[in-house]
Every structure is written in structure tokens, then in C-alpha cells.
DSSP file (Angstrom, degrees, kcal/mol; ACC not computed):
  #  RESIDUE AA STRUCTURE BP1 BP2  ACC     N-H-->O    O-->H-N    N-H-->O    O-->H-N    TCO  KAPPA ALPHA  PHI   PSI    X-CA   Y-CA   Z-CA
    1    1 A X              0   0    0      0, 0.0     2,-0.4     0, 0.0    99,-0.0   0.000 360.0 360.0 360.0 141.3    0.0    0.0    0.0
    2    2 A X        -     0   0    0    100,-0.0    99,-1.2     2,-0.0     2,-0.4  -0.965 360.0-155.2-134.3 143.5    1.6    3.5   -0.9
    3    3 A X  B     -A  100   0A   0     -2,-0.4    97,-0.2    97,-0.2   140,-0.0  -0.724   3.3-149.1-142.1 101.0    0.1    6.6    0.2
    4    4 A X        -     0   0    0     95,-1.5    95,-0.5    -2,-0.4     2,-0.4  -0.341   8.4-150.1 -56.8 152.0    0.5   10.2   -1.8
    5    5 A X        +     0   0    0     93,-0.3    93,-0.2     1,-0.1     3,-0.1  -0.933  25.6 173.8-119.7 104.1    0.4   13.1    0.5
    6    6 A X        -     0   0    0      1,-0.5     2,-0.2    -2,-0.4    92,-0.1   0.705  58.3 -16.5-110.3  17.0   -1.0   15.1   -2.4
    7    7 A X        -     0   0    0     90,-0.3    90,-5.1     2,-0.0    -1,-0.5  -0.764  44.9-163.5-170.2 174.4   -1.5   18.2    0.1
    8    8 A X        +     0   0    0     88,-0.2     2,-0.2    -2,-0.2    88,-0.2  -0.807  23.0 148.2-140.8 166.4   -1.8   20.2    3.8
    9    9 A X        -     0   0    0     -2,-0.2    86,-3.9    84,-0.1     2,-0.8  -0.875  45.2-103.6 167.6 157.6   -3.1   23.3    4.6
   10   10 A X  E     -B   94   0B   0     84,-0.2     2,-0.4    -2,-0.2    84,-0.2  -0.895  29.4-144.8-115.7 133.7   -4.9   24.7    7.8
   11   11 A X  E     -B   93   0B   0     82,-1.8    82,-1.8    -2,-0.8    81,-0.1  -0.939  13.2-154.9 -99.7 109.3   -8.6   25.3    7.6
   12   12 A X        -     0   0    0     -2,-0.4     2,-0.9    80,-0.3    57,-0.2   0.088  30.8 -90.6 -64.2 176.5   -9.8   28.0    9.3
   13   13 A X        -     0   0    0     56,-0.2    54,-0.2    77,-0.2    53,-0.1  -0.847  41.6-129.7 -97.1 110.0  -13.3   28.6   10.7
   14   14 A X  S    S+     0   0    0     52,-1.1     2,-0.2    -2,-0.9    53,-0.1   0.338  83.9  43.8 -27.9 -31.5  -15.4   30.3    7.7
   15   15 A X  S    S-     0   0    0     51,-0.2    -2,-0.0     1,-0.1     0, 0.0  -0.782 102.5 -87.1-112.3 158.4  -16.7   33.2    9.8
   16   16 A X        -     0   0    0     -2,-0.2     2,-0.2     1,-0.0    -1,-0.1  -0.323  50.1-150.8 -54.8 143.5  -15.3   35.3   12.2
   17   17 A X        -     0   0    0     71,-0.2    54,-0.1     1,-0.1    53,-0.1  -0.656  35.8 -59.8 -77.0 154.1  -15.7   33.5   15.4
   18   18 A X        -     0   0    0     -2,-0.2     2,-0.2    52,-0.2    -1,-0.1  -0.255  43.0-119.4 -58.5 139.9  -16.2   35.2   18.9
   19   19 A X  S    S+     0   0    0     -3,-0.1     2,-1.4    -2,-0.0    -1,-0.2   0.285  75.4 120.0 -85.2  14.3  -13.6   37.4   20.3
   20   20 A X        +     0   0    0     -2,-0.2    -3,-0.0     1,-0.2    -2,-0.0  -0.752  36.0 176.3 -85.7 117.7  -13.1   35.3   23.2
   21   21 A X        +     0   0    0     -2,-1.4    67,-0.5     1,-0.1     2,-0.3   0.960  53.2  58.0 -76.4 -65.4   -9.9   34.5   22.9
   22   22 A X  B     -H   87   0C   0     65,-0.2     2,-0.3    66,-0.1    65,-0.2  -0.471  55.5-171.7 -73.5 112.9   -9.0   32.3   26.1
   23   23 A X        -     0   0    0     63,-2.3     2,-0.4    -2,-0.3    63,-0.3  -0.790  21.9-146.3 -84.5 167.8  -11.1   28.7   26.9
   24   24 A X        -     0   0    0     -2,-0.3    61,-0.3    61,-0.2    60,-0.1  -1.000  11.2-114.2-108.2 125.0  -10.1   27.6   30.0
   25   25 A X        -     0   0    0     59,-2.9   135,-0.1    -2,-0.4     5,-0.0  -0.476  25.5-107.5 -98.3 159.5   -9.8   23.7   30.8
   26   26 A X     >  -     0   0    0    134,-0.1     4,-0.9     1,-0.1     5,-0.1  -0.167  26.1-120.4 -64.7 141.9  -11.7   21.8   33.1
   27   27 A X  H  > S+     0   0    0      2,-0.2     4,-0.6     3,-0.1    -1,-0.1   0.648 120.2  61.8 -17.8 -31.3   -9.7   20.8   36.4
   28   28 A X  H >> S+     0   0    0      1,-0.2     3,-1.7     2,-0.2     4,-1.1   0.833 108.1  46.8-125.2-110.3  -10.6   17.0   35.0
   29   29 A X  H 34 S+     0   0    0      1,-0.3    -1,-0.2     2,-0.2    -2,-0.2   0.601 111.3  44.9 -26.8 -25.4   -8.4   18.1   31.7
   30   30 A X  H 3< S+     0   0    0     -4,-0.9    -1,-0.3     1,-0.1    -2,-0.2   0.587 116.3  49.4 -89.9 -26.2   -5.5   19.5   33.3
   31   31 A X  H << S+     0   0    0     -3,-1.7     2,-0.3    -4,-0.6    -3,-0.2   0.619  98.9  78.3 -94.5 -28.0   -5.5   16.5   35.6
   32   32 A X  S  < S-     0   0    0     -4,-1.1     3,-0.1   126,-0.1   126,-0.0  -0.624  89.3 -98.0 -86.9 149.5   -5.8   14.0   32.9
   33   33 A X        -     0   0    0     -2,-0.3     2,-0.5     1,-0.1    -1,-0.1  -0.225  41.2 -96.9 -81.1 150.9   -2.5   12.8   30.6
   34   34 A X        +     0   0    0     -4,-0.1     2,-0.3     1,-0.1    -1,-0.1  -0.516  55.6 178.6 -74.1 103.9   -1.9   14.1   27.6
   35   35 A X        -     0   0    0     -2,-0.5     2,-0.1    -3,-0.1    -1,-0.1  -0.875  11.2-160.2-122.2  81.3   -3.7   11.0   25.1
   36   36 A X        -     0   0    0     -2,-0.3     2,-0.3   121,-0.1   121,-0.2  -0.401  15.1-174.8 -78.1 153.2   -3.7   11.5   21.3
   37   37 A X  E     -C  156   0B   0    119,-1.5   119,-0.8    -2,-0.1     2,-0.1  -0.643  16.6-161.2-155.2 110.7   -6.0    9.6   19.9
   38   38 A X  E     -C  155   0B   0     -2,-0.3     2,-0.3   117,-0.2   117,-0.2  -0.414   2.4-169.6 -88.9 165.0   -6.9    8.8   16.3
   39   39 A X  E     -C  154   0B   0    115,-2.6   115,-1.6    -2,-0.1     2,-0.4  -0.965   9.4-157.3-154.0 139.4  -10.3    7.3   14.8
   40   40 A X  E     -C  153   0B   0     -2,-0.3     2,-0.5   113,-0.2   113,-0.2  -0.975   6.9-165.7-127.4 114.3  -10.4    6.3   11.3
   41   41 A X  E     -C  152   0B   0    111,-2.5   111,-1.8    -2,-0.4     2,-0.3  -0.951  11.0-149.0-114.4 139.0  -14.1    6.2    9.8
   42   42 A X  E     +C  151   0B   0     -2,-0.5     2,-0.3   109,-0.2   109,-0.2  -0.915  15.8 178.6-120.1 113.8  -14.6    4.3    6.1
   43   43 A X  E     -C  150   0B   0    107,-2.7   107,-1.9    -2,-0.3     3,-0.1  -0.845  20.8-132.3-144.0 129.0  -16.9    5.1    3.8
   44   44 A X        -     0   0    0     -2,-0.3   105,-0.1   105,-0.3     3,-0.1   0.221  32.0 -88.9 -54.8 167.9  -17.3    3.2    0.4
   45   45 A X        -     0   0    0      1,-0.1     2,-0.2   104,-0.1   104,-0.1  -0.359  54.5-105.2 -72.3 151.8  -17.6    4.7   -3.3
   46   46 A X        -     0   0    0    102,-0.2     3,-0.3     1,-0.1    -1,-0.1  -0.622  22.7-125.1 -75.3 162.0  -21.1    5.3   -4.0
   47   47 A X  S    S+     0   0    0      1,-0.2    -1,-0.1    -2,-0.2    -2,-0.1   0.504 108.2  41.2 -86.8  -4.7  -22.7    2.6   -6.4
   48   48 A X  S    S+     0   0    0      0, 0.0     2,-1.5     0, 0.0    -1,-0.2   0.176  82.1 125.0 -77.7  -5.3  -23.9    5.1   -8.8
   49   49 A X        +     0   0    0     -3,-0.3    -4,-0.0     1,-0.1     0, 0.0  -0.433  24.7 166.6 -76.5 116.1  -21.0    7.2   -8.8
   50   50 A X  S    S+     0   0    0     -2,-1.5    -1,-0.1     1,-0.0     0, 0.0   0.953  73.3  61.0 -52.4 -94.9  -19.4    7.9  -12.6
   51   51 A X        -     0   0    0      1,-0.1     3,-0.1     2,-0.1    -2,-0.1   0.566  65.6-172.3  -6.6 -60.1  -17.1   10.8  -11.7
   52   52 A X        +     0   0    0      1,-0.2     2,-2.3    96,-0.1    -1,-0.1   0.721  32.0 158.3  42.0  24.3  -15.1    9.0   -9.4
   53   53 A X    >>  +     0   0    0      1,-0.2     3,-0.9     2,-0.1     4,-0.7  -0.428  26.2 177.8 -93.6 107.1  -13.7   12.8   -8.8
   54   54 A X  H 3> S+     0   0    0     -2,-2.3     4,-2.4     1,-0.3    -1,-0.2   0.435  71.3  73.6 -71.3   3.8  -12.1   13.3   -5.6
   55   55 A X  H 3> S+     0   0    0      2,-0.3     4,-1.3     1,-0.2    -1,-0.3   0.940  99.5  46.4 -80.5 -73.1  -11.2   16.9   -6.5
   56   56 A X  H <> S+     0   0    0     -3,-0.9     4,-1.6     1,-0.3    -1,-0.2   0.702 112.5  49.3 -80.5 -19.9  -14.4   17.8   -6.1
   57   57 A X  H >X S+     0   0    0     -4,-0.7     4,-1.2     2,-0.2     3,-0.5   0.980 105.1  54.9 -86.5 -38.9  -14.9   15.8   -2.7
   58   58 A X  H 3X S+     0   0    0     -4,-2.4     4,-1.2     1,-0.2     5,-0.3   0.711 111.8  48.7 -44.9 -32.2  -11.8   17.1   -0.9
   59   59 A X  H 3X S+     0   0    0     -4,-1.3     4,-1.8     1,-0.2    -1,-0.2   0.857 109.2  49.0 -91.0 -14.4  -13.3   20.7   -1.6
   60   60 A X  H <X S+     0   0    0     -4,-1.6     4,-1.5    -3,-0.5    -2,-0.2   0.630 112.5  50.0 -75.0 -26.2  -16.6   19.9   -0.5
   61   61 A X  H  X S+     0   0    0     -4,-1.2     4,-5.4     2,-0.2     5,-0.4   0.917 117.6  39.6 -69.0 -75.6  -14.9   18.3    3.0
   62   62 A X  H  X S+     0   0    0     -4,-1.2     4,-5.3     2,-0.3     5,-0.3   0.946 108.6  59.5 -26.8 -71.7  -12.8   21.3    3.6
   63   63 A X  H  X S+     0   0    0     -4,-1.8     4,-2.4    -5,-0.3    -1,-0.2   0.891 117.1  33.4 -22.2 -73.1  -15.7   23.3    2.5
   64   64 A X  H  X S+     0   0    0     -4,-1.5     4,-2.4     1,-0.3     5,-0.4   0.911 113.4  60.5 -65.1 -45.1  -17.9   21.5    5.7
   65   65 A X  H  X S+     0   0    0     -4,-5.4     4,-2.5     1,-0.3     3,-0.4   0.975 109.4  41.7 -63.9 -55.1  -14.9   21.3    8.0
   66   66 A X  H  < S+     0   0    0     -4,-5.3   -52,-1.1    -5,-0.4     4,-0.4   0.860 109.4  57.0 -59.4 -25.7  -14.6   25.1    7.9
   67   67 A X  H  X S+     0   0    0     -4,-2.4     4,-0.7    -3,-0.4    -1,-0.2   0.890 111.2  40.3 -77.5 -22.7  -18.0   25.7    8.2
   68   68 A X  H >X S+     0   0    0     -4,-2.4     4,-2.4    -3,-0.4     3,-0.8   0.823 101.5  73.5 -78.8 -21.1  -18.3   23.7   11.6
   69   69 A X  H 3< S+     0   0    0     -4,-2.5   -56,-0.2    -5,-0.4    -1,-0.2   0.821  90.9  60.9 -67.0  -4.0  -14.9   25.2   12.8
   70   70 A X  H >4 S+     0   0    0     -4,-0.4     3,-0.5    -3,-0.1   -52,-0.2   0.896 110.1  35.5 -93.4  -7.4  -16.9   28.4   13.3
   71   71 A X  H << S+     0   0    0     -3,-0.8     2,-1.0    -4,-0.7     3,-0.3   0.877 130.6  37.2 -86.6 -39.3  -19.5   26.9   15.9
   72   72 A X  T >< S+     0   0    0     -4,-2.4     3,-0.8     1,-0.2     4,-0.2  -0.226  79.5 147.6 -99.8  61.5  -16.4   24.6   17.5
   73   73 A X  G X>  +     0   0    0     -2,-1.0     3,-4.3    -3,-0.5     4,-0.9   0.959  49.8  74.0 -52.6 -45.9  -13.7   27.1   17.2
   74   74 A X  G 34 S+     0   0    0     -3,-0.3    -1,-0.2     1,-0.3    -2,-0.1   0.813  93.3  59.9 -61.9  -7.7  -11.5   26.4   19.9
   75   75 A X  G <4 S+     0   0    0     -3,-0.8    63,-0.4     1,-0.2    62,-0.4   0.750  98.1  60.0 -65.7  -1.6  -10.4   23.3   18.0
   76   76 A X  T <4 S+     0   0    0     -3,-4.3    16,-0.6    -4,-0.2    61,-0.3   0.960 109.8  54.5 -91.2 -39.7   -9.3   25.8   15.4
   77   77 A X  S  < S-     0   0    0     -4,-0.9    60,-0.7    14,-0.2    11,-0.2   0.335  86.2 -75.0 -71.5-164.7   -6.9   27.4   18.2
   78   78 A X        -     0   0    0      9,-1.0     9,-0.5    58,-0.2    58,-0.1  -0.819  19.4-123.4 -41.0  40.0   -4.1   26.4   20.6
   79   79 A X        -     0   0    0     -2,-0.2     2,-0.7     7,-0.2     7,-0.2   0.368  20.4-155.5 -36.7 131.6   -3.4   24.7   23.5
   80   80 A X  B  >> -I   85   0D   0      5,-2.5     5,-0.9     1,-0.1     4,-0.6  -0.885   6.2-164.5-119.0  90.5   -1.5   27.1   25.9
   81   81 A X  T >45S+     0   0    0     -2,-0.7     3,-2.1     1,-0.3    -1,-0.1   0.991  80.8  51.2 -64.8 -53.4    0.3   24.4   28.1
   82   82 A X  T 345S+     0   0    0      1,-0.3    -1,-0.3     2,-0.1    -2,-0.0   0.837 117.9  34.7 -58.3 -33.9    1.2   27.3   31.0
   83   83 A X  T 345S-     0   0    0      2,-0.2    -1,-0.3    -3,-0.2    -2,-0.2   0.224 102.7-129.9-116.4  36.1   -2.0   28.5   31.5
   84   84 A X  T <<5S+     0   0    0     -3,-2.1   -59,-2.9    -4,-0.6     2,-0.3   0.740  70.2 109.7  14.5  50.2   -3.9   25.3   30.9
   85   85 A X  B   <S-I   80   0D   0     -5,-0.9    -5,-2.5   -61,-0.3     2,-0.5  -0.983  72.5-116.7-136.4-178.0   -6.3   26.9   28.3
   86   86 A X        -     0   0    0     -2,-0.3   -63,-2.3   -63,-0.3     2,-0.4  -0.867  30.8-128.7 -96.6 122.6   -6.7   26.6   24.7
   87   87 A X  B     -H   22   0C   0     -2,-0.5    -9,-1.0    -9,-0.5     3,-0.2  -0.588  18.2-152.1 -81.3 120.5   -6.0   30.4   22.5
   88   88 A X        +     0   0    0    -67,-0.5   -71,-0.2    -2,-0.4    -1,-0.1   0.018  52.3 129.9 -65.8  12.0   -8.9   30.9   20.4
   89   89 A X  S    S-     0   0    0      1,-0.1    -1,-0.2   -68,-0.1   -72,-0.1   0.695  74.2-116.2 -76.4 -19.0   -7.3   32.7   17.9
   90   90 A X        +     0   0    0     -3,-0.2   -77,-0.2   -17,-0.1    -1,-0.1   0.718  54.7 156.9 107.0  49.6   -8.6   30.6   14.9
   91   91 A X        -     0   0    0     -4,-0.2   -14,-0.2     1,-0.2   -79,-0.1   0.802  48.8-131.3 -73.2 -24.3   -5.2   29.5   13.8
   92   92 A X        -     0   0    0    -16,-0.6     2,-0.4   -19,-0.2    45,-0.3  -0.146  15.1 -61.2 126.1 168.6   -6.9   26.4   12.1
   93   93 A X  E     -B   11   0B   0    -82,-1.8   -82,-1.8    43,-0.1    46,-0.2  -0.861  37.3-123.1 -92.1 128.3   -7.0   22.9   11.6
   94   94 A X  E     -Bd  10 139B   0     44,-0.6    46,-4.2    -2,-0.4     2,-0.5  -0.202  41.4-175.9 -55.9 115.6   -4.3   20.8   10.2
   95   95 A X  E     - d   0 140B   0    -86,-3.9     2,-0.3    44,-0.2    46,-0.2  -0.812  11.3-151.1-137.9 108.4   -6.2   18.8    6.8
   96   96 A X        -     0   0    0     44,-1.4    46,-0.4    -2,-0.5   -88,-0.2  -0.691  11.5-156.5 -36.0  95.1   -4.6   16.5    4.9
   97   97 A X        +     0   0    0    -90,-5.1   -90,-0.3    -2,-0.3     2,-0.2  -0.411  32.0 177.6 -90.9 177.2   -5.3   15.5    0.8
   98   98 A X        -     0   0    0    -93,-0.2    46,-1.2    44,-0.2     2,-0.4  -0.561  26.5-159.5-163.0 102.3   -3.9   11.4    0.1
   99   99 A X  B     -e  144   0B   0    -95,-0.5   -95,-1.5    44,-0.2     2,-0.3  -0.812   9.4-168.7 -26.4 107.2   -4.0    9.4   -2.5
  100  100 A X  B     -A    3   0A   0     44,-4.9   -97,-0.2    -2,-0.4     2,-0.1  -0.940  19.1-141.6-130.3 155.7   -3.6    5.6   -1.6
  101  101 A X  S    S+     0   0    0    -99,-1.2     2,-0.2    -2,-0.3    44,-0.1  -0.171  72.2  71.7-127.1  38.5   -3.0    3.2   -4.6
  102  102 A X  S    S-     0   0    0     -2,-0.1    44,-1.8  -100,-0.1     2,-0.1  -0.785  86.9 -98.3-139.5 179.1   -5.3    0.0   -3.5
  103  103 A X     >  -     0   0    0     42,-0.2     4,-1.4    -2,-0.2     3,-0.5  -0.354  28.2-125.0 -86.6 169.8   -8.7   -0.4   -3.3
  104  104 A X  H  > S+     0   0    0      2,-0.2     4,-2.5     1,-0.2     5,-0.1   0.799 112.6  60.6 -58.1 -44.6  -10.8    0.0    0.4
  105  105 A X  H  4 S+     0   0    0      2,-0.2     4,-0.4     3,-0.2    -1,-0.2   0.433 101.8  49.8 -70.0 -11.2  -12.2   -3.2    0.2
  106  106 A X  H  > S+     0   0    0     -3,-0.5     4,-0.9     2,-0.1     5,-0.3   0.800 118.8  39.9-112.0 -54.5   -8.4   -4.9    0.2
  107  107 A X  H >X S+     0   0    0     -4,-1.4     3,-5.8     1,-0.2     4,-1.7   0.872 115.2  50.8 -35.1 -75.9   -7.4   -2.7    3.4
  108  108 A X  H >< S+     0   0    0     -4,-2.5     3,-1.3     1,-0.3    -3,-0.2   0.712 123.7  32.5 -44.2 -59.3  -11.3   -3.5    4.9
  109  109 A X  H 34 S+     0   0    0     -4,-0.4    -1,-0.3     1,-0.3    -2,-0.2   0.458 123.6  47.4 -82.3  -9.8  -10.4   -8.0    4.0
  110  110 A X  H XX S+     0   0    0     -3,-5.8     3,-2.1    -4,-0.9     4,-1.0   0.454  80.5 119.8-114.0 -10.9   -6.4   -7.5    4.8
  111  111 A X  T << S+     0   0    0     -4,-1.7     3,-0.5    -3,-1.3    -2,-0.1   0.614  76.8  37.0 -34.2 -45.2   -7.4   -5.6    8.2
  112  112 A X  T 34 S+     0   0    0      1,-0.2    -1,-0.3    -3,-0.1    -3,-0.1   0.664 124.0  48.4 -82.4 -18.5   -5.6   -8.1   10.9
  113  113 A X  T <4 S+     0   0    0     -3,-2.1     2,-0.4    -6,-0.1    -2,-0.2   0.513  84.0  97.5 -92.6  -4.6   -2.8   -8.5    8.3
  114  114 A X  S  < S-     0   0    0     -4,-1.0     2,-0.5    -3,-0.5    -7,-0.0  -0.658  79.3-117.0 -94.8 138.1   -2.0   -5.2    7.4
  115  115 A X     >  -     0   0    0     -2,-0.4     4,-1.1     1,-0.1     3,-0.3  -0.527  14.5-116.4 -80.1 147.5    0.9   -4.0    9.3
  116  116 A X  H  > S+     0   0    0     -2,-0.5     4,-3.3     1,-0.2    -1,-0.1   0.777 112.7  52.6 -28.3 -53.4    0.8   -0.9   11.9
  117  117 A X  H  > S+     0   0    0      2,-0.2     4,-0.6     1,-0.2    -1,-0.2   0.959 102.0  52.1 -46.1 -65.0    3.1    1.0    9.8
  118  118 A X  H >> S+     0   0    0     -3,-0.3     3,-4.6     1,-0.2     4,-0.7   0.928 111.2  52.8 -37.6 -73.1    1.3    0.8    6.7
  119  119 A X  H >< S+     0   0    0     -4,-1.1     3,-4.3     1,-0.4    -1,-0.2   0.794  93.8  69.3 -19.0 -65.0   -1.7    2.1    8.9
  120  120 A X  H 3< S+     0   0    0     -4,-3.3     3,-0.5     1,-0.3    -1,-0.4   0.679  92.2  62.1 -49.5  -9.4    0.5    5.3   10.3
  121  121 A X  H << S+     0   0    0     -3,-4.6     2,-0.8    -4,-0.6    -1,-0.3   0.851  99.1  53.2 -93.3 -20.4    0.3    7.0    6.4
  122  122 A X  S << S+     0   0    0     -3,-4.3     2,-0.4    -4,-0.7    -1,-0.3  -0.012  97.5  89.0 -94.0  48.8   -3.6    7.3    6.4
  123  123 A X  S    S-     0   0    0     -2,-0.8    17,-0.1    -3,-0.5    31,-0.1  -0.956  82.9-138.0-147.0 128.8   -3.0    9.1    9.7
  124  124 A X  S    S+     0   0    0     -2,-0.4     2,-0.4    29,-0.4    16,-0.1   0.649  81.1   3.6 -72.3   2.9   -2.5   12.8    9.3
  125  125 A X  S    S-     0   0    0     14,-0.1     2,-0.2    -5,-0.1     4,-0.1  -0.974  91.6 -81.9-162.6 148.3    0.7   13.0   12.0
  126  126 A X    >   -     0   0    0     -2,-0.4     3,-0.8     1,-0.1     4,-0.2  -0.425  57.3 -81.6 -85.4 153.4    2.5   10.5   14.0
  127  127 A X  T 3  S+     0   0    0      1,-0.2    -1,-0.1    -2,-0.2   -90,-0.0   0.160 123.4  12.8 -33.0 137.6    1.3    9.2   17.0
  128  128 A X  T 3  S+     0   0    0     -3,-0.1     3,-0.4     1,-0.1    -1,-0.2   0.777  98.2 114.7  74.8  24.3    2.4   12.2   20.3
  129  129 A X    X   +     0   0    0     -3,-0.8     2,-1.3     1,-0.2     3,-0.7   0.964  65.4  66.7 -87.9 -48.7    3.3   15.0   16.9
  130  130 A X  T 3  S+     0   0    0      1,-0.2    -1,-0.2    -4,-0.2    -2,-0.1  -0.153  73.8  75.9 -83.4  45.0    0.5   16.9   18.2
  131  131 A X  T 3   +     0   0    0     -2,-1.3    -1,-0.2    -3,-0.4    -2,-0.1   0.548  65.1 107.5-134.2  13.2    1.5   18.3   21.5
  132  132 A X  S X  S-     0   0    0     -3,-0.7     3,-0.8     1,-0.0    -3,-0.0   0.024  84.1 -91.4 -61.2 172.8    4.3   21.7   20.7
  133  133 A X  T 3  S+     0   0    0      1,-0.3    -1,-0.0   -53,-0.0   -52,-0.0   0.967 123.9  33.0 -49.2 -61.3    3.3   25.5   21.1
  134  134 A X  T 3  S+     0   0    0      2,-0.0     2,-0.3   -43,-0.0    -1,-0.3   0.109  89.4 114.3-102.5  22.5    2.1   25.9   17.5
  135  135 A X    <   -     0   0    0     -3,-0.8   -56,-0.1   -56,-0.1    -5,-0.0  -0.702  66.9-101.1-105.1 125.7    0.6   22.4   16.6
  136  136 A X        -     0   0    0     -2,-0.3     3,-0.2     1,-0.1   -58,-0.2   0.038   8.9-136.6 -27.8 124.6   -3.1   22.0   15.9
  137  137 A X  S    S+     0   0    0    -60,-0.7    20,-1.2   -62,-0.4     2,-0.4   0.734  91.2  17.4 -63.1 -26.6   -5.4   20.7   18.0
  138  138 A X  E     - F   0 156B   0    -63,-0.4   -44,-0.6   -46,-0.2     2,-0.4  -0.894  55.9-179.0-138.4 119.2   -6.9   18.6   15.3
  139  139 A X  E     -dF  94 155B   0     16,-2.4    16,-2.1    -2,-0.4     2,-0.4  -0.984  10.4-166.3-135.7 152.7   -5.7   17.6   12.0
  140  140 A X  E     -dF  95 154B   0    -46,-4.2   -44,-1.4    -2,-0.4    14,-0.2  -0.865   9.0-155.9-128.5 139.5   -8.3   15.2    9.3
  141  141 A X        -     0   0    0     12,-0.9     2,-0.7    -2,-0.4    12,-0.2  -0.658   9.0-143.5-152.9 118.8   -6.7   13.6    6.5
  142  142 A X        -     0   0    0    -46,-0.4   -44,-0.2    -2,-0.2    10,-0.2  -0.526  15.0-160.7 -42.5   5.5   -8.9   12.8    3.7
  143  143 A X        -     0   0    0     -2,-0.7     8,-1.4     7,-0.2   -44,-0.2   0.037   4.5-160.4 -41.4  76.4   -7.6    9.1    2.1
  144  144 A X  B     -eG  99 150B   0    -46,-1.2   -44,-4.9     6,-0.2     2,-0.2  -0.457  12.6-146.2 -72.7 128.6   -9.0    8.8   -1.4
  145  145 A X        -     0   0    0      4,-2.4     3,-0.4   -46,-0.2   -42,-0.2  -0.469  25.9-112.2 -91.5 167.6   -8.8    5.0   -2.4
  146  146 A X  S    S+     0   0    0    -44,-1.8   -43,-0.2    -2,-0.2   -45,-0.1   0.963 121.5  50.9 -52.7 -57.7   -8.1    3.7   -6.1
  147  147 A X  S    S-     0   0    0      1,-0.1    -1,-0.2  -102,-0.0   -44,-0.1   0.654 123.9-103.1 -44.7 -39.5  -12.2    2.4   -6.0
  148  148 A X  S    S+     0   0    0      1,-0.6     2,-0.3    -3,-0.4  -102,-0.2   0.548  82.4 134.7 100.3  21.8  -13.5    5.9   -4.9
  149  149 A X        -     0   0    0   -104,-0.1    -4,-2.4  -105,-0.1    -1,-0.6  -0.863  44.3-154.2-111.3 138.4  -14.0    4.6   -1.1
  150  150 A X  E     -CG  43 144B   0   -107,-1.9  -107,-2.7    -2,-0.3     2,-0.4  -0.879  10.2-144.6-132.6 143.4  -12.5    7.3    1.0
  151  151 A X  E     -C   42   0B   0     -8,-1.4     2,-0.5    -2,-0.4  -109,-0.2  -0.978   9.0-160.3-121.1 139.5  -10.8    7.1    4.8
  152  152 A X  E     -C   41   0B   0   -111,-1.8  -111,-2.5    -2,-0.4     2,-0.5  -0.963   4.9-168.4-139.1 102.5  -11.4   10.0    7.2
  153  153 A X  E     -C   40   0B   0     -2,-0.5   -12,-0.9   -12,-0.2     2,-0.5  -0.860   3.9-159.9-130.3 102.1   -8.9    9.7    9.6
  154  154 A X  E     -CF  39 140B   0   -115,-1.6  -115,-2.6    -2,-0.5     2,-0.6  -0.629   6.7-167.6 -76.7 107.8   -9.8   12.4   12.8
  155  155 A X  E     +CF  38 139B   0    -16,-2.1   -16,-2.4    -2,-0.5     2,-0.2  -0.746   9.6 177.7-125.2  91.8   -6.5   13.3   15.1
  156  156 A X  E     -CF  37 138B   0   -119,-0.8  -119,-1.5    -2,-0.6     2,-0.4  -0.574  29.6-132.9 -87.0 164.8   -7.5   15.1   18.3
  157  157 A X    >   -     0   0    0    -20,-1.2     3,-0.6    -2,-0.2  -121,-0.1  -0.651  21.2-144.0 -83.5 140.5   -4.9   16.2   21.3
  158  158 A X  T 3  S+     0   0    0     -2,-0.4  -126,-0.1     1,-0.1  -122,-0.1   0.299  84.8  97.0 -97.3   5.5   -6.7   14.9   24.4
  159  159 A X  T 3         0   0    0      1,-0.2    -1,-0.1   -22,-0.1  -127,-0.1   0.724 360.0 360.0 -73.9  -9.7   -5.5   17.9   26.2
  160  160 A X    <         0   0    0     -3,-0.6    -1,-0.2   -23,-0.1    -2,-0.1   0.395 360.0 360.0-113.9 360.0   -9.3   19.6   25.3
């Protein structure tokens, strides 16, 4: 399995968001260890899809991703390790385009045989990447499969 990186870019929240800058985290976050943890969601080509153009789905993702970052901004921000809140400042989320050069259905049927490594490329940062001054709070990357079956691979910081 080979997987193009065919770009990144930070997505921003679409509209201005509220001029609260500072969340503050819960006692219950501050107390708990710092646990990234990615979740990988699969969803096959449609059976009436022609097109097969992922072009057009990556801008339509983005598209949605920005428009929810303006009701959940503080993902779009910062963790501020010293004053255990998150900067609001709408610095964006890390999103990830891929190309991967097999079908979904031979990951889905090789799933206990496929090795870890292989795994780590539909994942937009390696495992602990996310936890410096200027590093996202979230980063998605997009996996477009050969078929037109796409993997959606969600990487939060557990620090919010």
C-alpha cells in the first residue's frame, strides 16, 4: 500500500468566530494525561457514482470542515500548556489530501494482516506530533482510495 500526501493546509473557521480569545480547561483536563487519539471512519464509493472525482470531494470536506470550525472554534486554536487553556485565535486545523494506490475493500479484507506502519500513512501526524506551542489541535486527512472509497482519519490532542 503506498500513500501520496498530495496536500496540507490549515482550515480556518469560515466566519469570524467570537472574540473570546482564552477557553479555560476543566480541572478533569488538566488532571488527565496528555492522550492522542486517532479514529479512522470508512466510507465506500457510491454505487452510482461515474465521476469518481475526488477533487471535487476534498473541496466539499474542507468546504464542511470550515464551516463547523466556526461553531467549534477552539479546536481551530491552541493549547496554551502554562495556562492550561486553549488560545482561540482561529489558527486552524491541520487537513490532509492522500492518495492511496489500493482499493478500500483490500485494506477492509487485509485488516488483521495489514501492518501498523502501513496504517500510520492514512494518519495525518504520527502518533504524540501533536503536543508543541504551535501544533493543531486537530488535524483530518482525507484518504482517497483507487475504487472511490475514502478514509477519514480524525486526530485530536486529548489535552481539550
Amino acid at each position: 500500500m503506498k500513500v501520496e500526501i498530495l496536500s496540507r493546509e490549515l482550515i480556518k473557521p469560515y466566519t469570524a468566530t467570537p472574540s473570546f480569545r482564552n477557553y479555560r480547561l476543566s480541572l478533569m483536563d488538566e488532571l488527565a494525561p496528555n492522550m492522542n487519539a486517532p479514529t479512522m471512519y470508512y466510507y465506500s464509493a457510491p454505487d452510482q457514482d461515474t465521476s469518481n472525482d475526488t477533487t471535487l470531494r476534498f473541496k466539499h470536506l474542507k468546504n464542511s470542515l470550515s464551516k463547523a470550525l466556526t461553531s467549534f472554534y477552539p479546536f481551530a486554536g491552541r493549547y496554551r500548556i502554562y495556562t492550561h487553556s486553549v488560545d482561540c485565535g482561529d489558527q486552524g486545523v491541520e487537513f490532509v489530501q492522500a492518495k492511496v494506490d489500493i482499493r478500500l475493500d483490500d485494506l477492509v479484507s487485509q485488516w488483521m494482516n495489514v501492518k501498523a506502519e502501513l496504517l500510520n500513512d492514512l494518519v495525518p501526524c504520527p502518533m504524540g506530533a501533536i503536543d508543541g506551542y504551535d501544533d493543531p489541535l486537530l488535524a483530518v486527512q482525507v484518504n482517497a482510495f483507487s475504487c472511490g472509497g475514502f478514509a477519514i482519519t480524525v486526530y485530536f490532542t486529548q489535552n481539550c
